[in-house]
MIZAMI-415042 format. One record per residue: x, y, z of N, C-alpha, C, O, CB in turn; residue number from 1; residue in three letters. Coordinates in steps of 0.1 Angstrom, whole numbers, plus 5000, padded with zeros to 4 digits. Each point is the difference from the previous one (the first is absolute). Glycine has a CB too. Layout:
<recs>
X:Y:Z:X:Y:Z:X:Y:Z:X:Y:Z:X:Y:Z:NUM:ALA
...
</recs>
This chain:
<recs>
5434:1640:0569:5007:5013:4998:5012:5000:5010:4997:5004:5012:4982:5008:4980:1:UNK
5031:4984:5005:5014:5003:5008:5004:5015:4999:5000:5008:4990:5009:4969:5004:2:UNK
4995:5026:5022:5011:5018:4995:5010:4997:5006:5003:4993:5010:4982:5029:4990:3:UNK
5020:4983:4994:5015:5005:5007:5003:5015:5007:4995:5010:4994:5013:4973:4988:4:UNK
4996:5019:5023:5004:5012:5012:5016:5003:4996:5010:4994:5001:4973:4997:5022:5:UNK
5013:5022:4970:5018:5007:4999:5002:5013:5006:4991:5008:4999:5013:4982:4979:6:UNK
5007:5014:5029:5004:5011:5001:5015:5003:5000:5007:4995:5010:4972:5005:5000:7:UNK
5026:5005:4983:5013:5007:5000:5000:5010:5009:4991:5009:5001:5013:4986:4977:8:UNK
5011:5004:5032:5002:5008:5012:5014:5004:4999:5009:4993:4995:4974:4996:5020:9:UNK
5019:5025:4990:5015:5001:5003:5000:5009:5016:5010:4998:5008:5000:5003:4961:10:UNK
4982:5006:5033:4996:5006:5009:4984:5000:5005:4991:4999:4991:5030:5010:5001:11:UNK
4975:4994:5023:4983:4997:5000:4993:4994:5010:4988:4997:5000:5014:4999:4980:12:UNK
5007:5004:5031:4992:4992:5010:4996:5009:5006:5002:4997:5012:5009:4984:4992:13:UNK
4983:5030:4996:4986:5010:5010:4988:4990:4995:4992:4999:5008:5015:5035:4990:14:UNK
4991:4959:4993:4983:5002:4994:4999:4980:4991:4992:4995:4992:5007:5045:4998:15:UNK
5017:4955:5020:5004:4987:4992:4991:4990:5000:4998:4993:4990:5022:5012:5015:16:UNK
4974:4995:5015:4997:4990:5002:4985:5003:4997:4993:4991:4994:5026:5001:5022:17:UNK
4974:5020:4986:4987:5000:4993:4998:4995:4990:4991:4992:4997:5007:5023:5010:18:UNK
5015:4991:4985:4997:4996:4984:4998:4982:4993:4993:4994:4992:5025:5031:5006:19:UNK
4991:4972:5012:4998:4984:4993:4988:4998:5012:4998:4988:4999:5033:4998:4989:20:UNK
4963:5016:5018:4991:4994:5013:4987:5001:4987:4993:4990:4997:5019:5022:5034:21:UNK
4987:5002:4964:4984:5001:4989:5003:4991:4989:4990:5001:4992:5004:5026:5011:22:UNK
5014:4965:4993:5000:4994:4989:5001:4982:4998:4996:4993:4991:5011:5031:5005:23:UNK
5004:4971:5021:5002:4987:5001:4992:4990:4996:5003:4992:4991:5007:5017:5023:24:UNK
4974:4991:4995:4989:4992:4999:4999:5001:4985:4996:4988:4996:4993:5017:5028:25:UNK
5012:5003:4964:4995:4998:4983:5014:4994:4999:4996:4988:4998:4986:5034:4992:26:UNK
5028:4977:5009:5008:4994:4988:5007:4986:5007:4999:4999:5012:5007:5028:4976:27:UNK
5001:4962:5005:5000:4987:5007:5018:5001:5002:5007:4993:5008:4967:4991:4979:28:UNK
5031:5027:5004:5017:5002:5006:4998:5014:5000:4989:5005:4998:5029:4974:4991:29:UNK
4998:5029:5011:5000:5015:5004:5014:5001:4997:5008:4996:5008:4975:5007:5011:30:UNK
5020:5000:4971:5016:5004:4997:5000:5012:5005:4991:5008:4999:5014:4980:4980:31:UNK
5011:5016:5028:5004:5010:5000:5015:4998:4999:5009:4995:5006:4970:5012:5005:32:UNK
5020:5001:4977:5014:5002:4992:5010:5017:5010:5000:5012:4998:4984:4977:4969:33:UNK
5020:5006:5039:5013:5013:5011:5008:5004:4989:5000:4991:4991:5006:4996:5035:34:UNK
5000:5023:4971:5011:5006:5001:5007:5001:5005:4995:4997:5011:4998:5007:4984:35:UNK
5020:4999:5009:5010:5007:5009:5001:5017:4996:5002:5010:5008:5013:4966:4994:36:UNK
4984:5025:4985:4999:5015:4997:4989:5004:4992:4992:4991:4998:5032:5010:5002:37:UNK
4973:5010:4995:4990:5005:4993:4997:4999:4985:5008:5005:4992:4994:5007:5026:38:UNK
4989:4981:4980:4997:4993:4988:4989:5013:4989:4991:4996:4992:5012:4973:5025:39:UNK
4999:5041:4985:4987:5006:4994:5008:5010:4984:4993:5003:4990:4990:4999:5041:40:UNK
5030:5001:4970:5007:5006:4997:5009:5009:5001:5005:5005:4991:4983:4986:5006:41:UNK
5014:5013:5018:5005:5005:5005:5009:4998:5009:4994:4992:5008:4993:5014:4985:42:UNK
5028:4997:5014:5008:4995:5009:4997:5015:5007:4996:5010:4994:5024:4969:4993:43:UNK
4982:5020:5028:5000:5008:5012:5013:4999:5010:5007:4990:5003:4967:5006:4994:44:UNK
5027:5012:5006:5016:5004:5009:4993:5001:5015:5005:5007:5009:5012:5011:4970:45:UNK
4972:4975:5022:4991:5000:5016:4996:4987:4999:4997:4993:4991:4991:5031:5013:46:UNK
5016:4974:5012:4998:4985:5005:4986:4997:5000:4991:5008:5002:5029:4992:5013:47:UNK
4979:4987:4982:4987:4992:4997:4997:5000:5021:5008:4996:5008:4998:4984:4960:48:UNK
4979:5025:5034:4994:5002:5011:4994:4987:5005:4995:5002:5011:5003:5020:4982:49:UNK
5002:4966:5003:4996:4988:4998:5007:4990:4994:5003:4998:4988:4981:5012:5013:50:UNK
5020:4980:5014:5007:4991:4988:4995:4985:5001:4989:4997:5003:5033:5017:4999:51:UNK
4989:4977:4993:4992:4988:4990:4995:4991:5011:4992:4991:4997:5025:5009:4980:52:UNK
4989:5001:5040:4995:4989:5006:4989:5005:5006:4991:4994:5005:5028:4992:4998:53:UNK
4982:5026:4997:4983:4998:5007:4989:5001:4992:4989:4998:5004:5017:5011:5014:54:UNK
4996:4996:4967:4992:4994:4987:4992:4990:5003:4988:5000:5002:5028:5004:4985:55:UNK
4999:4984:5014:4998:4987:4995:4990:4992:5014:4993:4989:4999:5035:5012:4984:56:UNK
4973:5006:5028:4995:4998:5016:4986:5000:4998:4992:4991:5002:5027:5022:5012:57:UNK
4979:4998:4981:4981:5002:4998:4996:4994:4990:4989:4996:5001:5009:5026:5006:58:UNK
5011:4974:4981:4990:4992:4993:5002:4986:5005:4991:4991:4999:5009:5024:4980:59:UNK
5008:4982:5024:4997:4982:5009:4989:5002:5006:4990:4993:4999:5032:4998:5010:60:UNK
4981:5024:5003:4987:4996:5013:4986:5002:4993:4989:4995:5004:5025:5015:5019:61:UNK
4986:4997:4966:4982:5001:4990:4997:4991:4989:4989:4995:4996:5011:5030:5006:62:UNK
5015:4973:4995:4996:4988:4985:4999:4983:5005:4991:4992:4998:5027:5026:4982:63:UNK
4991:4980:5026:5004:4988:5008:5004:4993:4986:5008:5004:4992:4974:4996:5032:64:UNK
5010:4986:4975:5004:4987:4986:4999:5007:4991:5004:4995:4989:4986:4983:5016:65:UNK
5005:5035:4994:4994:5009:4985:5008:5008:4997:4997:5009:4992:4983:4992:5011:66:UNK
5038:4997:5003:5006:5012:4996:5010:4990:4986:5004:4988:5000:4995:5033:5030:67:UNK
5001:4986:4965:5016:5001:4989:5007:5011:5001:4993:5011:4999:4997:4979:4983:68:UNK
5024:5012:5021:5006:5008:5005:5009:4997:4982:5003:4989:4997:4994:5009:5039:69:UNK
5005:5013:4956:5006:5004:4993:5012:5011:5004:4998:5012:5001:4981:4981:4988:70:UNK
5033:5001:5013:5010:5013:5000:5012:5000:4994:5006:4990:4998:4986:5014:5022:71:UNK
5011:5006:4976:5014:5008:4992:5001:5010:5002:4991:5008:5005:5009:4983:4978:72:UNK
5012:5012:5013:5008:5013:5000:4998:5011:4993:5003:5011:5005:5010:4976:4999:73:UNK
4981:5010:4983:4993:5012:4996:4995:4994:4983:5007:4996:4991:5010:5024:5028:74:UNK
4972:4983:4981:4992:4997:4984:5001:5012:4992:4999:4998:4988:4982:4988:5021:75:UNK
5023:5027:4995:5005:5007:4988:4988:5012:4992:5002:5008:4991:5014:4966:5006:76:UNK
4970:5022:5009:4990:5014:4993:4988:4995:5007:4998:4989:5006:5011:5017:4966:77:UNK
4983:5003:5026:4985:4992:5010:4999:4989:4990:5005:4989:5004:4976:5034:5007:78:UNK
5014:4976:4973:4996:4990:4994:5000:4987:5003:4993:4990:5003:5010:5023:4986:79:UNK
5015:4992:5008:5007:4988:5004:4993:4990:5013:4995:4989:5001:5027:5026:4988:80:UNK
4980:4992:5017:4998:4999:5019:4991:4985:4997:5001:4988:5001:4996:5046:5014:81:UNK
4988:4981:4979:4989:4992:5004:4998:4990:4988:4992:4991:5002:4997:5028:5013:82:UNK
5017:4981:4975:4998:4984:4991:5005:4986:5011:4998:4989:4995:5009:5024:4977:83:UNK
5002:4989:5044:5004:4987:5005:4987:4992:4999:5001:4988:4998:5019:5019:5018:84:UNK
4967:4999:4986:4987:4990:5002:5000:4993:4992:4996:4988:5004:4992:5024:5003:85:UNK
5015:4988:4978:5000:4990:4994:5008:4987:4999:4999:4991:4992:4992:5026:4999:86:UNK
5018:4985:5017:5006:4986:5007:4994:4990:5005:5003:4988:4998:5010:5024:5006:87:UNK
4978:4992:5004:4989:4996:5014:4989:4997:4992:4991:4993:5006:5016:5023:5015:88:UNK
4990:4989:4967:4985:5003:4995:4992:4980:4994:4989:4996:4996:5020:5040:4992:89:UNK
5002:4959:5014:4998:4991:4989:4983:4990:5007:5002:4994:5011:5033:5005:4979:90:UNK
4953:5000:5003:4990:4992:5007:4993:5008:5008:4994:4995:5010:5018:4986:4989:91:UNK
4987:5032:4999:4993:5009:5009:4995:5007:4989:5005:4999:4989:5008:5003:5033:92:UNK
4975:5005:4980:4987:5004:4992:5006:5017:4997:5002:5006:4990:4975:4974:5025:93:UNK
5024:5023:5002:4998:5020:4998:5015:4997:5008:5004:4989:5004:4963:5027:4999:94:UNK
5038:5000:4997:5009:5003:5010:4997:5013:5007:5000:5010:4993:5016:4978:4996:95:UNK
4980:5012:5024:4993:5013:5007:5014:5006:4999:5008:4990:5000:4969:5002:5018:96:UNK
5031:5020:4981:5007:5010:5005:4993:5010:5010:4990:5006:4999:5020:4990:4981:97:UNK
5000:5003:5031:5000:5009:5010:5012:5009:5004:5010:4994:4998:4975:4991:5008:98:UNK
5016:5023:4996:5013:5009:5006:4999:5005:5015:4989:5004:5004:5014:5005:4973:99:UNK
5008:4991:5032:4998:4996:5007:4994:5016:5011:5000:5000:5012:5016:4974:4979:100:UNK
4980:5037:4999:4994:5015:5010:4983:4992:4995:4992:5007:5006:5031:5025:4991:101:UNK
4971:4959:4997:4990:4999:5001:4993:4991:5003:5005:4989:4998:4999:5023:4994:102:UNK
4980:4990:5016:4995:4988:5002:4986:5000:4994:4991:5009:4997:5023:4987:5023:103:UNK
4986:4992:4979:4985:4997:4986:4989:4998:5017:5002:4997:5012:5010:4980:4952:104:UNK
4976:5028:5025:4990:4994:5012:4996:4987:4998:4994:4997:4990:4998:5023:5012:105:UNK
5010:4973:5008:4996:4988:5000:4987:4994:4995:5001:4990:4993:5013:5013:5024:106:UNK
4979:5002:4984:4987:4995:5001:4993:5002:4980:4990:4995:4994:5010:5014:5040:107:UNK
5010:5000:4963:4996:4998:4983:5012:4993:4993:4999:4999:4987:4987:5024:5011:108:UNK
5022:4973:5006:5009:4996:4994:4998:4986:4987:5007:4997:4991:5005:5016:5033:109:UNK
4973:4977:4982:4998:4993:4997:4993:5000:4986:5001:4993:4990:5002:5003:5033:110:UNK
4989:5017:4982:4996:5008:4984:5006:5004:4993:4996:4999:4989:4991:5006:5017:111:UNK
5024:5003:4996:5015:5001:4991:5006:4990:4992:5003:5001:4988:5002:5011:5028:112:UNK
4995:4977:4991:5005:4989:4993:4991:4997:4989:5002:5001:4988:5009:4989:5031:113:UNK
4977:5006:4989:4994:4994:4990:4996:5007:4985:4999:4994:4989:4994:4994:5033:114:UNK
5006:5031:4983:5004:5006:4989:5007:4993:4988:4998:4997:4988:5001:5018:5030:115:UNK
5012:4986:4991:5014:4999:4989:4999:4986:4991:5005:4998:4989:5014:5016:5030:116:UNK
4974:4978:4988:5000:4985:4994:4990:4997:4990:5001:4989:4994:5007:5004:5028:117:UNK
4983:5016:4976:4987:5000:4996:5002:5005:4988:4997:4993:4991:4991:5008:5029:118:UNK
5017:5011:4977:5003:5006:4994:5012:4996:4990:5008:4990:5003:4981:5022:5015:119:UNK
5012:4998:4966:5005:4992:4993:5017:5009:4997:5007:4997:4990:4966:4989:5000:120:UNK
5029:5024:5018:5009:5007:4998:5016:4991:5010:5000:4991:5009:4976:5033:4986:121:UNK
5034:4982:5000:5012:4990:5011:5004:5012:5009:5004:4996:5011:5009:4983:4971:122:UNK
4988:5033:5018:5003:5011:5012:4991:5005:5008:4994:5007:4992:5020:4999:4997:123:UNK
4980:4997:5024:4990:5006:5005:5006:5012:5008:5007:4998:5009:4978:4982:4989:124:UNK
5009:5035:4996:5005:5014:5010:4985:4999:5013:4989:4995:5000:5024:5027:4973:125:UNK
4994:4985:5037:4990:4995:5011:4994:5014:5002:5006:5010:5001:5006:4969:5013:126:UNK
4972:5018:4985:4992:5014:4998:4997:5002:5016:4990:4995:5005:4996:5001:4968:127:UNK
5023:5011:5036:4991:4999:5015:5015:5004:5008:5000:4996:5012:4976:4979:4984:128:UNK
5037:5034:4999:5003:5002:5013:5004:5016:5004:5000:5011:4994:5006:4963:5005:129:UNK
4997:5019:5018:4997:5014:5004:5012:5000:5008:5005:4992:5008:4969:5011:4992:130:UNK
5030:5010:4995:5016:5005:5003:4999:5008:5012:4996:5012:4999:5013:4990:4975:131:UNK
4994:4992:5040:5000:5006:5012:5015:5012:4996:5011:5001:4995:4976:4972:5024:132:UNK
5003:5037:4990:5012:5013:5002:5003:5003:5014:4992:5006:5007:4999:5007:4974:133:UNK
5022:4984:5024:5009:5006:5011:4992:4996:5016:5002:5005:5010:5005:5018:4971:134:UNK
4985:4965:5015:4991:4997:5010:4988:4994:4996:4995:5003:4989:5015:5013:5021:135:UNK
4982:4971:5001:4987:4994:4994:4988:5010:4996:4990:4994:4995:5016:4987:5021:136:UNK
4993:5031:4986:4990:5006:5001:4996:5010:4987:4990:5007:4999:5016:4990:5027:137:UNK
5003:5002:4964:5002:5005:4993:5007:4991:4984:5010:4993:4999:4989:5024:5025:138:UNK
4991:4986:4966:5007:4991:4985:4997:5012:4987:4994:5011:4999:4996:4957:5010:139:UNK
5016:5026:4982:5004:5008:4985:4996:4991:4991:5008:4990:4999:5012:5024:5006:140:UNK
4968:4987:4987:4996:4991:4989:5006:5008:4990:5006:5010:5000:4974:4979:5007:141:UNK
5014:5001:4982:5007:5003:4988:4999:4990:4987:4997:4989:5005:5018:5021:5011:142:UNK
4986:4989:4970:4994:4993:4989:5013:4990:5002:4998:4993:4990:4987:5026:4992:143:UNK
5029:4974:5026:5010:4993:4996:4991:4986:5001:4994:5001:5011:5030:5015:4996:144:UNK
4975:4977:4989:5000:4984:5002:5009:4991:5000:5000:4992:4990:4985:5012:5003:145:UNK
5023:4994:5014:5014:4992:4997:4994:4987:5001:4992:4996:5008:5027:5020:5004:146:UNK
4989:4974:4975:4997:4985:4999:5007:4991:5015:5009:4999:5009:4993:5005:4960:147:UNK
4990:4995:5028:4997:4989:5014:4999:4985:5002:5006:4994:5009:4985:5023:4994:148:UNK
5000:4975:4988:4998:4987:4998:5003:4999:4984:4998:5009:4992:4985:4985:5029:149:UNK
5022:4993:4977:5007:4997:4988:4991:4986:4996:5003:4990:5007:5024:5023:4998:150:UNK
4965:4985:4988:4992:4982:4995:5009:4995:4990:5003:5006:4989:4970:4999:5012:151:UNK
5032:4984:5002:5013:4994:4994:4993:4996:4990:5005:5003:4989:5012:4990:5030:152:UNK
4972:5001:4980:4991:4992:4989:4995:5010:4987:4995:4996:4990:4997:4987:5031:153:UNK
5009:5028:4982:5004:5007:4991:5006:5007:4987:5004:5012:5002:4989:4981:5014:154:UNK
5009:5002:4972:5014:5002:4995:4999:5011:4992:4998:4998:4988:5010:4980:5012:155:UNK
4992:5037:5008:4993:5008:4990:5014:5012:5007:5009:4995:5007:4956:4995:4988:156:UNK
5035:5022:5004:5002:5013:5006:4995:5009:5002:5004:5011:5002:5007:4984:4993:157:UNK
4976:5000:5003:4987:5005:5009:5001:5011:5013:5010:4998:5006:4982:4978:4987:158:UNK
5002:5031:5010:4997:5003:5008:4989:5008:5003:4995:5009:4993:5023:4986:5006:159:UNK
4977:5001:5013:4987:5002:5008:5000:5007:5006:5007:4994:5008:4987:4992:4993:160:UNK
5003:5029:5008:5001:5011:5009:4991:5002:5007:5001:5009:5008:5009:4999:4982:161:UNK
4977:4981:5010:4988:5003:5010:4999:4989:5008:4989:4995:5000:4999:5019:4987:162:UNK
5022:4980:5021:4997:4994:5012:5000:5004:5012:5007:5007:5007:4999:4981:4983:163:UNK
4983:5006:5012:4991:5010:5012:5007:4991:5012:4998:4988:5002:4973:5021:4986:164:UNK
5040:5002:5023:5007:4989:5013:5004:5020:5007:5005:5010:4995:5012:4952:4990:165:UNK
4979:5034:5025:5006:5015:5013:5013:4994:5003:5002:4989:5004:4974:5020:5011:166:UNK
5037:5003:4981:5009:4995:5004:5009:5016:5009:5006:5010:4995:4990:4965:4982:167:UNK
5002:5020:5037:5004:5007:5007:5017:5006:4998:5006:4994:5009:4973:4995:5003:168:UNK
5029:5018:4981:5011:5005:4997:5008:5008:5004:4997:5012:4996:4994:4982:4992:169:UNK
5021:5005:5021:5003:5009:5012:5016:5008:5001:5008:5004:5008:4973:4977:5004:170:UNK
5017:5019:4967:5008:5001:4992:5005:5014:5011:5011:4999:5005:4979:4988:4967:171:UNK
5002:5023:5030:5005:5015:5004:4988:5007:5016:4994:5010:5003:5015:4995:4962:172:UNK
4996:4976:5044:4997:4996:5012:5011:4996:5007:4998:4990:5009:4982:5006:4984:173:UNK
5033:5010:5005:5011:4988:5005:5006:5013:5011:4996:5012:5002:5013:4966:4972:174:UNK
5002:5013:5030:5012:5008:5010:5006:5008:4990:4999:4999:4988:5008:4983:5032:175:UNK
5002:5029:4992:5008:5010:4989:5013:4993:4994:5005:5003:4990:4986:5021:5023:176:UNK
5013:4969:4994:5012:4986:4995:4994:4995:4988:5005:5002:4989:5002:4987:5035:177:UNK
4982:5006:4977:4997:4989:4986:4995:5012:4991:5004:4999:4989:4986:4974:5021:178:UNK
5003:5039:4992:4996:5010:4987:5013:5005:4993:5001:5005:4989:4977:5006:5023:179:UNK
5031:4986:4996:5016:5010:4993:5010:4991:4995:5008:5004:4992:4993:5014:5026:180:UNK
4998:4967:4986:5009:4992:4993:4993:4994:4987:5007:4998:4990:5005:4998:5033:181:UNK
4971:5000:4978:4992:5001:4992:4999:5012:4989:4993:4996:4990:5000:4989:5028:182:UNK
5010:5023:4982:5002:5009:4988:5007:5008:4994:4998:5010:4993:4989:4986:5012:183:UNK
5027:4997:5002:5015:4997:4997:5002:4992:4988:5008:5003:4991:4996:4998:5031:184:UNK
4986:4987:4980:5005:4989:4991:4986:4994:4993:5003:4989:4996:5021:5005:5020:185:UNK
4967:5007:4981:4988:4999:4999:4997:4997:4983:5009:5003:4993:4989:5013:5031:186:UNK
4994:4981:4973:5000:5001:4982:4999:5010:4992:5004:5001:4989:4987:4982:5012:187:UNK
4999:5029:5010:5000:5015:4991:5009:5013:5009:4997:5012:5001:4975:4982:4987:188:UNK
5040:4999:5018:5009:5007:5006:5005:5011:4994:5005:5009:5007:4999:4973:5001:189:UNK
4996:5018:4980:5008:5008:4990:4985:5012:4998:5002:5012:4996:5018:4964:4988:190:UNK
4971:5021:5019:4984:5007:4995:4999:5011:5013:4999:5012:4998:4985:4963:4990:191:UNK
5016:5022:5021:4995:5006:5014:5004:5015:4997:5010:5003:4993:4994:4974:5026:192:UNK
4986:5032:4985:4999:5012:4995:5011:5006:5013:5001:4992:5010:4972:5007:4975:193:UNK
5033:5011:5016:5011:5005:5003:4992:5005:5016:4989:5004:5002:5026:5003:4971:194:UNK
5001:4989:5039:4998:5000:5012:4986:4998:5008:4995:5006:5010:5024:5006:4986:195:UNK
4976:4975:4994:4985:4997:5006:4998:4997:5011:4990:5005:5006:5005:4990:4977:196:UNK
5013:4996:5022:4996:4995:5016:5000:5016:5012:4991:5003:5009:5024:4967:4986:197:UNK
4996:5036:5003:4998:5014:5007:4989:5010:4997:4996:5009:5007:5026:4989:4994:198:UNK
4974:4999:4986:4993:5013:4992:4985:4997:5004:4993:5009:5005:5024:4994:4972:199:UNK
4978:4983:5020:4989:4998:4999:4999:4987:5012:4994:5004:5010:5003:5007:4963:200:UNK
5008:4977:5026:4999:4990:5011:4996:5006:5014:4989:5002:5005:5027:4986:4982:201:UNK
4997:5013:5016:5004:5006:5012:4990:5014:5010:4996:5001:5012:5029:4991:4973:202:UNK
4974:5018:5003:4989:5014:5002:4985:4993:5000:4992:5007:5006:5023:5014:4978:203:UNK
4980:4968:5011:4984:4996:5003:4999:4999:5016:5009:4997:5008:4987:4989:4969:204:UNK
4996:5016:5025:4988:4996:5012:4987:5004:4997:4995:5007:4992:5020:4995:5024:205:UNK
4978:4988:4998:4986:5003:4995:4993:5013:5000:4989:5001:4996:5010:4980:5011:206:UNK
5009:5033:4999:4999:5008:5004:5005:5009:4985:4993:5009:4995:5006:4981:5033:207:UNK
5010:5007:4969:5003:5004:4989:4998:4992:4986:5010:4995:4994:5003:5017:5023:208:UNK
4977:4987:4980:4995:4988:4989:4998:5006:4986:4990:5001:4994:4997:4987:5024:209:UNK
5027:5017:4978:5001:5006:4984:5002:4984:4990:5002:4988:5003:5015:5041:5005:210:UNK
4980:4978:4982:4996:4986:4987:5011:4996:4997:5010:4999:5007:4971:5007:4982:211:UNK
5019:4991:4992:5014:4996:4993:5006:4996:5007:5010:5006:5000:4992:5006:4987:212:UNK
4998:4977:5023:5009:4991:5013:5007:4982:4986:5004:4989:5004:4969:5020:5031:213:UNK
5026:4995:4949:5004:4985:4996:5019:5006:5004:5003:5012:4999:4971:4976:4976:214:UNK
5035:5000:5028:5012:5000:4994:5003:5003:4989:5011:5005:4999:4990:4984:5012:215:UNK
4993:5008:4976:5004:4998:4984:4992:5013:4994:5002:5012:4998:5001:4958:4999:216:UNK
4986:5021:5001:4986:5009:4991:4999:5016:5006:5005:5003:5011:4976:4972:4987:217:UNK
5013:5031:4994:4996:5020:5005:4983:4995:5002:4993:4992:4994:5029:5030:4985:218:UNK
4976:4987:5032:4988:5000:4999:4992:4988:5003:4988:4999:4998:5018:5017:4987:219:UNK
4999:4976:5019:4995:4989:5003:5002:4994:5016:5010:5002:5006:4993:4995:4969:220:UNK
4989:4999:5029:4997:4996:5021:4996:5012:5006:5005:5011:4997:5016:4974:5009:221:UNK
4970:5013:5002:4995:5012:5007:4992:4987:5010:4991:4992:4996:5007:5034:4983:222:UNK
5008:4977:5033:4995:4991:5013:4989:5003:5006:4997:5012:5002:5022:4984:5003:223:UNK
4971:4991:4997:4986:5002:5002:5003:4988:5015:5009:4993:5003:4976:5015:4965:224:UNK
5004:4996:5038:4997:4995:5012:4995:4984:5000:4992:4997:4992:5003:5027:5013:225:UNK
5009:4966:5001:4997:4990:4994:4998:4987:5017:5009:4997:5007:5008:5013:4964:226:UNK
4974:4986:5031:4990:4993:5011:5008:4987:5000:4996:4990:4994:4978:5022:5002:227:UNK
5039:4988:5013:5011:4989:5002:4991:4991:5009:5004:4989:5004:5020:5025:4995:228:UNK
4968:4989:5004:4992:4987:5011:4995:4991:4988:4997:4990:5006:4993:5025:5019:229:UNK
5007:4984:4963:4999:4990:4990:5009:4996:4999:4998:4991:4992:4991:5015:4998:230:UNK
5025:4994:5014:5009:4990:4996:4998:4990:5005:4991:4999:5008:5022:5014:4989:231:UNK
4996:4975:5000:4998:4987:5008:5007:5000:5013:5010:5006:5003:4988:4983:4976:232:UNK
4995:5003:5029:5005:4998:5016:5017:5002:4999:5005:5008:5007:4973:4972:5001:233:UNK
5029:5012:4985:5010:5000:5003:5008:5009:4995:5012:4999:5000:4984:4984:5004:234:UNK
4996:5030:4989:5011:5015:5002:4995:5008:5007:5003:5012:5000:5006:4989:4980:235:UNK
4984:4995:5027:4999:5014:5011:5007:4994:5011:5000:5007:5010:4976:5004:4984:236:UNK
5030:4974:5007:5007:5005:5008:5017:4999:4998:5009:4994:5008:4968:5001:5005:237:UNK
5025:5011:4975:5011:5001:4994:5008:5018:5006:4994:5010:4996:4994:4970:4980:238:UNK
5024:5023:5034:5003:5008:5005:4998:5015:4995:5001:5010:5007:5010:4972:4999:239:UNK
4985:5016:4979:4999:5012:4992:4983:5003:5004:4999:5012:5000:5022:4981:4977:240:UNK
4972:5004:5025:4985:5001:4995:4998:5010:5012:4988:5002:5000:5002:4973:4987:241:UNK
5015:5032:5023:4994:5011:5006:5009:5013:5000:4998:5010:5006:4989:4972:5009:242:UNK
5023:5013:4976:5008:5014:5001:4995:5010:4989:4997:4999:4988:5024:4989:5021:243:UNK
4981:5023:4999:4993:5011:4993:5012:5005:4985:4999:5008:4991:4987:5001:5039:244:UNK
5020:4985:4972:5012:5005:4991:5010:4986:4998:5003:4994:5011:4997:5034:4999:245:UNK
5004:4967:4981:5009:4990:4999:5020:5007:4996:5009:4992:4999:4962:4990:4991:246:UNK
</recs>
């Protein structure tokens, strides 16, 4: 069983180096296809908070021989973005996808795969994550399963939604720089319900813990308390994991 390791980036280094750190040891390369601008559908009139060399810095110092460095100027739609994997894919079994606000738990990831490989479907949605809110101490479940591993040996358009993998997601865990240029330009930029980051982002605390906290969906997120000392060694000691507020 060969994998391959993809992630498309344009912005992301709070949660970069975690992110490829939970996944290196499973895959035998690691594409990461850069941007210079935002590939999701959207153009933004706010400067990118992250740029390409210190990207490119943390994945040498975590990927090392395992990196593939994919860059251009711009691919033109998420799809687009993320079909570069199939450049890279050729003699490889699965392709893990990662992004770079999340990190998989290490320690199942092996059962994920083998999921996906076992199995006779070619897309797998990942049944297991948990959407940290405004801080470690706090997450927002929910029915999304976003595809995640792809089994090349597959020639179907299949898809599978119960792969069981914890994938720590720190989608609406970031700085106020990356929450505002991030949903500026984002894929459901156009969706975000009106003056949300002031209305609802911004007004949470733990003290004030009102529900309906999704960006998009009504009625959906309501933050529950959540025991960050299960994480793995190496995000607690990630700068974020004791602030009471991110």
């Amino acid at each position: 069983m060969r994998t391959l390791g993809f992630m498309t980036i344009h912005y992301g280094l709070e949660y970069l180096k975690e992110s490829l750190t939970s996944i290196k040891d499973h895959v035998e390369g690691m594409v990461i296809s850069y941007v210079h601008k935002p590939s999701h559908g959207f153009k933004t009139i706010l400067n990118c908070p992250d740029k390409a060399e210190d990207i490119r810095k943390v994945c040498e110092e975590v990927l090392g021989n395992k990196l593939i460095w994919d860059e251009a100027e711009f691919y033109g739609a998420e799809n687009i973005h993320r079909s570069v994997a199939k450049k890279y894919s050729q003699g490889f079994d699965l392709i893990l996808t990662i992004d770079a606000d999340e990190v998989f738990e290490p320690t199942e990831i092996n059962n994920a795969l083998n999921y996906a490989y076992t199995h006779n479907e070619r897309y797998y949605g990942i049944n297991g994550y948990l959407n940290f809110w405004r801080c470690f101490d706090y997450v927002c479940l929910d029915g999304f399963r976003p595809i995640r591993i792809e089994n090349l040996n597959n020639h179907n358009s299949l898809q599978n939604l119960n792969c069981p993998l914890t994938i720590y997601h720190f989608s609406t865990a970031q700085s106020k720089a990356v929450m505002e240029y991030k949903y500026s330009c984002f894929g459901h930029a156009n969706e975000i319900k009106a003056d949300y980051l002031e209305k609802v982002f911004y007004k949470w605390t733990p003290e004030n813990n009102f529900g309906d906290l999704h960006p998009v969906s009504i009625n959906l997120w309501n933050a529950v308390k959540f025991d960050k000392n299960k994480m793995p060694d190496f995000l607690k000691k990630h700068p974020n994991f004791d602030k009471t507020l991110i």
